[in-house]
C-alpha positions in Angstrom: 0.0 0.0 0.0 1.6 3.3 -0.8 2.4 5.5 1.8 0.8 8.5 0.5 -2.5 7.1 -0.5 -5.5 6.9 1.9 -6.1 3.5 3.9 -9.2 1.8 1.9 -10.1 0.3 5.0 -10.2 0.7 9.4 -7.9 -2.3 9.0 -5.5 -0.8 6.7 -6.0 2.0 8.9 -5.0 0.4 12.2 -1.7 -1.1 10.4 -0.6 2.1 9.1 -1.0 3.5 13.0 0.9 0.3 13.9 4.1 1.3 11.7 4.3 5.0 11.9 3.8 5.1 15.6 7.0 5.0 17.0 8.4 7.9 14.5 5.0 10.2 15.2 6.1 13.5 17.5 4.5 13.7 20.8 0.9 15.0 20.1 0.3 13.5 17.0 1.0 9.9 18.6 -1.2 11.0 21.2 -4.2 10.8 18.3 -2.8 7.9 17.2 -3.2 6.2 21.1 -6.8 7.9 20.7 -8.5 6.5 17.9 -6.9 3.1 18.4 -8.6 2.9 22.0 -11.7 4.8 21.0 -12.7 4.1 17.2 -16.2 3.9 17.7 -16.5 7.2 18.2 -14.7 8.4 15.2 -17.4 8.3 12.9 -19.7 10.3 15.2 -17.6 13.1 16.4 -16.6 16.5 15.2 -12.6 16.9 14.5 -13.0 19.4 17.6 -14.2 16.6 20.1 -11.9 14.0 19.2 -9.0 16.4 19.1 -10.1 17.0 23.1 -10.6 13.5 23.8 -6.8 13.2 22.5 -5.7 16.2 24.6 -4.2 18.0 21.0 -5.3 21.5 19.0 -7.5 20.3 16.4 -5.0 21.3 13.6 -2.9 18.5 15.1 -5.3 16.2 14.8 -5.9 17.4 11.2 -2.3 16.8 11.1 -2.8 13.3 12.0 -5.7 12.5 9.3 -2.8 13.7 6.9 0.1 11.7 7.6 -2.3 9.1 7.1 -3.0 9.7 3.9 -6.4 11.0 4.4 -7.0 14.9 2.9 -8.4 15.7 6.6 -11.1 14.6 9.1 -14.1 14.3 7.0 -12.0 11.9 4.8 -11.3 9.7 7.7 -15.0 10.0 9.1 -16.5 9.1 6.0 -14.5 5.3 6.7 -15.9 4.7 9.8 -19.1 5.5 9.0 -19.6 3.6 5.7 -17.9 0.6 8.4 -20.0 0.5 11.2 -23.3 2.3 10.4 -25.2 -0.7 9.9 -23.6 -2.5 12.5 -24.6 -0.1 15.4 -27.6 -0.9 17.6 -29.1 2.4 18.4 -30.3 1.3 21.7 -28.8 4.2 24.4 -31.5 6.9 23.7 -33.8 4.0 24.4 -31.9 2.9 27.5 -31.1 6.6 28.9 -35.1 7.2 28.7 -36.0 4.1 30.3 -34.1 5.6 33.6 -34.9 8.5 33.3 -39.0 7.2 33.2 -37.5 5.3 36.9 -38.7 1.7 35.3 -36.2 -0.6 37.2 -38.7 -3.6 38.2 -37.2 -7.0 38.0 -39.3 -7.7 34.7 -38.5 -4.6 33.3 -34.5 -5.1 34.0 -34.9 -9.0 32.5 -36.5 -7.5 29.2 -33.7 -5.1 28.7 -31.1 -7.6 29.5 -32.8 -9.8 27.0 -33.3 -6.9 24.5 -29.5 -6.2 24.6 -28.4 -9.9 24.5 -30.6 -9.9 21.3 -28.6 -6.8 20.0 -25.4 -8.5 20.5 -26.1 -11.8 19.0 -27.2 -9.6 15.7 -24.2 -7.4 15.4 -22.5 -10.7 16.3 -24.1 -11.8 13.6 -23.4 -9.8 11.0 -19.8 -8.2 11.5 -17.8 -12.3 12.4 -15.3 -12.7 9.3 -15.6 -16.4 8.4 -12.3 -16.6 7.0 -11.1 -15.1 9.9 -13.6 -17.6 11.9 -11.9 -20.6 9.8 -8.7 -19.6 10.7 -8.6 -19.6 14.3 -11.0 -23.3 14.1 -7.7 -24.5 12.1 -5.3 -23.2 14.5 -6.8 -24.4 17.7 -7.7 -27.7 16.4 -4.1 -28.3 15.2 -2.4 -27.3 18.1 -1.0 -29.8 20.6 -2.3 -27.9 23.1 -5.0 -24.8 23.6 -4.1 -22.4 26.4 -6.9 -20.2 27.9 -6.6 -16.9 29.5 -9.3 -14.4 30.2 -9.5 -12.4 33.6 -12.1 -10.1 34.6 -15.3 -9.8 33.3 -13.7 -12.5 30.5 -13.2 -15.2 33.6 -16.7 -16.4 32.9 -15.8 -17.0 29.2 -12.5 -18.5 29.9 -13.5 -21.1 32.1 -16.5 -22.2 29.8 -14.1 -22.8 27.4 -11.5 -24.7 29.5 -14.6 -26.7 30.9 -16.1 -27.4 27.4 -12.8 -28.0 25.5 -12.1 -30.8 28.3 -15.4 -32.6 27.4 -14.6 -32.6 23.9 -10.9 -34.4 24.6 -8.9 -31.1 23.7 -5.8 -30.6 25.6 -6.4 -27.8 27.1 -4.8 -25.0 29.8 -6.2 -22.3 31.5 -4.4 -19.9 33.1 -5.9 -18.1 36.1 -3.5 -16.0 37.7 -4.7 -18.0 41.1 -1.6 -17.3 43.8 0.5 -15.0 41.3 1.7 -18.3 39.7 3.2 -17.7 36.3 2.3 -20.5 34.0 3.9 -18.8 30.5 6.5 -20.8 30.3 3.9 -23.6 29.8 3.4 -23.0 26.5 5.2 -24.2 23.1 5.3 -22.8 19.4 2.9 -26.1 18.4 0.1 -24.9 20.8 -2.4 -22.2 20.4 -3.5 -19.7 22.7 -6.9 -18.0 22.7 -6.5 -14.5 24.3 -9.7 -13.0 26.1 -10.1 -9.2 26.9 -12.2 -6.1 26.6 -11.5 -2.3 27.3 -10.1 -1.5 29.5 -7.8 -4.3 28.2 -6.4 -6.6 31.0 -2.5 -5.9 30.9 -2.3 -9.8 32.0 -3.8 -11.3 29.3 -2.3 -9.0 26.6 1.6 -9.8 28.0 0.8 -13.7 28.0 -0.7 -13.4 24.6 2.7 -11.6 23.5 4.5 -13.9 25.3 2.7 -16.5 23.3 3.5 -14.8 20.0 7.4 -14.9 20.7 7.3 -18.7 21.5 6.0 -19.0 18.2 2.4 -20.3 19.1 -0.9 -19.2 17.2 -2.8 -16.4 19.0 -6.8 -16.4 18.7 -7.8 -13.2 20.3 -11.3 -12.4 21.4 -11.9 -8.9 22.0 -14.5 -5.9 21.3 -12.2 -3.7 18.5 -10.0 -4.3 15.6 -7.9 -1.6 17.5 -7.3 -4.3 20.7 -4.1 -4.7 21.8 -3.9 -8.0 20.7 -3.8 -6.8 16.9 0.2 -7.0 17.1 0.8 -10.1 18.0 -2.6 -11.7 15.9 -4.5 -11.6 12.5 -6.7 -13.9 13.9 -8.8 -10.9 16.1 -12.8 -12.5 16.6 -14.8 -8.8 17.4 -17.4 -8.6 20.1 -19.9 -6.4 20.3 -21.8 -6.5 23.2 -24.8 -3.9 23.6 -24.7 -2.7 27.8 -27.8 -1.6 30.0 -26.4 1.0 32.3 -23.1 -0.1 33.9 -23.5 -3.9 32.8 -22.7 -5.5 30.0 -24.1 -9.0 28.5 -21.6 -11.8 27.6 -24.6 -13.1 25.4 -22.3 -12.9 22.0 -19.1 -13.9 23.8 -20.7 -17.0 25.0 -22.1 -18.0 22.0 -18.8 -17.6 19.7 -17.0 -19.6 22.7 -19.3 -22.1 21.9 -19.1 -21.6 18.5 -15.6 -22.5 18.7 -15.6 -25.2 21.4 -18.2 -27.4 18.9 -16.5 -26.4 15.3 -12.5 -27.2 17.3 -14.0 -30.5 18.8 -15.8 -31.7 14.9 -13.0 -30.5 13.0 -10.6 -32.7 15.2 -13.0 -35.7 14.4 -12.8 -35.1 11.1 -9.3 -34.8 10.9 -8.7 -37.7 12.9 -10.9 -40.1 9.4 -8.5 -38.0 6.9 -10.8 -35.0 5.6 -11.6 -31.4 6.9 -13.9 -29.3 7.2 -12.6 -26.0 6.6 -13.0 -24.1 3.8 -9.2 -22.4 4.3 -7.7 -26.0 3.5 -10.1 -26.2 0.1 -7.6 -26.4 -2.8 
């Protein structure tokens, strides 16, 4: 891709970030660190208000759009929106009414709940890259072994999938953190590692995933934005979206693409095991 020509895409974007950062001056790598951590706001703020949120002038942050290659902010904008309009469930007018109104009954909370899982299973839905999908099913369920890690709200997620990966006869480790052990070492470039985390990213789980990519091992990273930390140590990034009511946040999408992956690891392993696959990535 030439250096001077716009990014066609948030993904080209994020990679051009990734190898100018390091030579950017002070304020314009402070944008940089801002839209990598906040993208979803990109497409529906002014220059003004992200050039705030990034504590720069907003001529440095029309500096910014430039050295990437955009002609200024609009340029930019126009990506992110033609990106992740359709994919955005408008639901916080909705939700911000609804407290304002003082409903907060238990069936009331549960229909919200359930309204929001059902948001996040459709933007689920419709923004999963199969190929991307295909690749991490190959990479798990060639690996000698599949080390878990996912801390925090991610726990819950982690553990299902250490639990469900043991019923299916997967090798499996899950490392927990539980009395400061340090269980890296454990892995080997012929396992796979599937990395769990969400803003504010758990600094845990991205050092053992980049521990992981230096021992040579396949990284499968779950987490809510291309922009995740986990994007320099992984191609293989599964996006979350999960829609929130008030300070909470469903795992309804999370849960269903761990078992996603759990089922499609443990039938491609069975398949593999009579000679065939079933993975469109190993199609010739």
């Amino acid at each position: 891709m030439d250096a001077r020509s716009a990014p066609a895409s948030i993904e080209q974007l994020l990679d051009r970030m990734l190898q100018i950062s390091d030579d950017l001056p002070k304020r314009l790598k402070q944008c940089a660190d801002y839209v990598a951590t906040n993208p979803d706001r990109v497409a529906v703020s002014t220059v003004a208000e992200m050039a705030e949120g990034a504590g720069v002038q907003p001529s440095a942050f029309m500096r910014f759009c430039q050295v990437l290659g955009f002609s200024g902010y609009s340029q930019m904008q126009r990506l992110f929106r033609e990106s992740y309009a359709q994919n955005w469930p408008d639901y916080a007018t909705r939700l911000e009414k609804l407290r304002e109104s003082g409903a907060g009954r238990p069936s009331a909370l549960l229909a919200e709940f359930v309204e929001a899982g059902r948001l996040s299973l459709e933007n689920l839905a419709k923004t999963i890259d199969p190929q991307v999908l295909d690749s991490a099913i190959k990479a798990l369920a060639e690996a000698h072994m599949v080390h878990i890690v996912g801390l925090r709200r991610a726990f819950s997620v982690a553990s299902y999938l250490a639990y469900a990966f043991e019923k299916m006869n997967v090798p499996t480790m899950l490392h927990d953190s539980v009395g400061m052990l340090d269980s890296r070492h454990a892995i080997r470039a012929d396992d796979a590692v599937i990395a769990i985390t969400f803003a504010p990213y758990t600094p845990e789980t991205v050092k053992l995933a980049e521990t992981a990519h230096h021992a040579g091992a396949d990284v499968v990273g779950i987490t809510d934005s291309l922009a995740s930390p986990l994007r320099p140590v992984t191609t293989q990034i599964l996006t979350v979206s999960e829609a929130d009511f008030g300070d909470f946040r469903s795992l309804s999408a999370t849960l269903s693409l761990a078992v996603t992956l759990v089922v499609a690891v443990g039938t491609e392993m069975r398949a593999r095991e009579n000679g065939i696959s079933l993975l469109r990535s190993d199609d010739k």
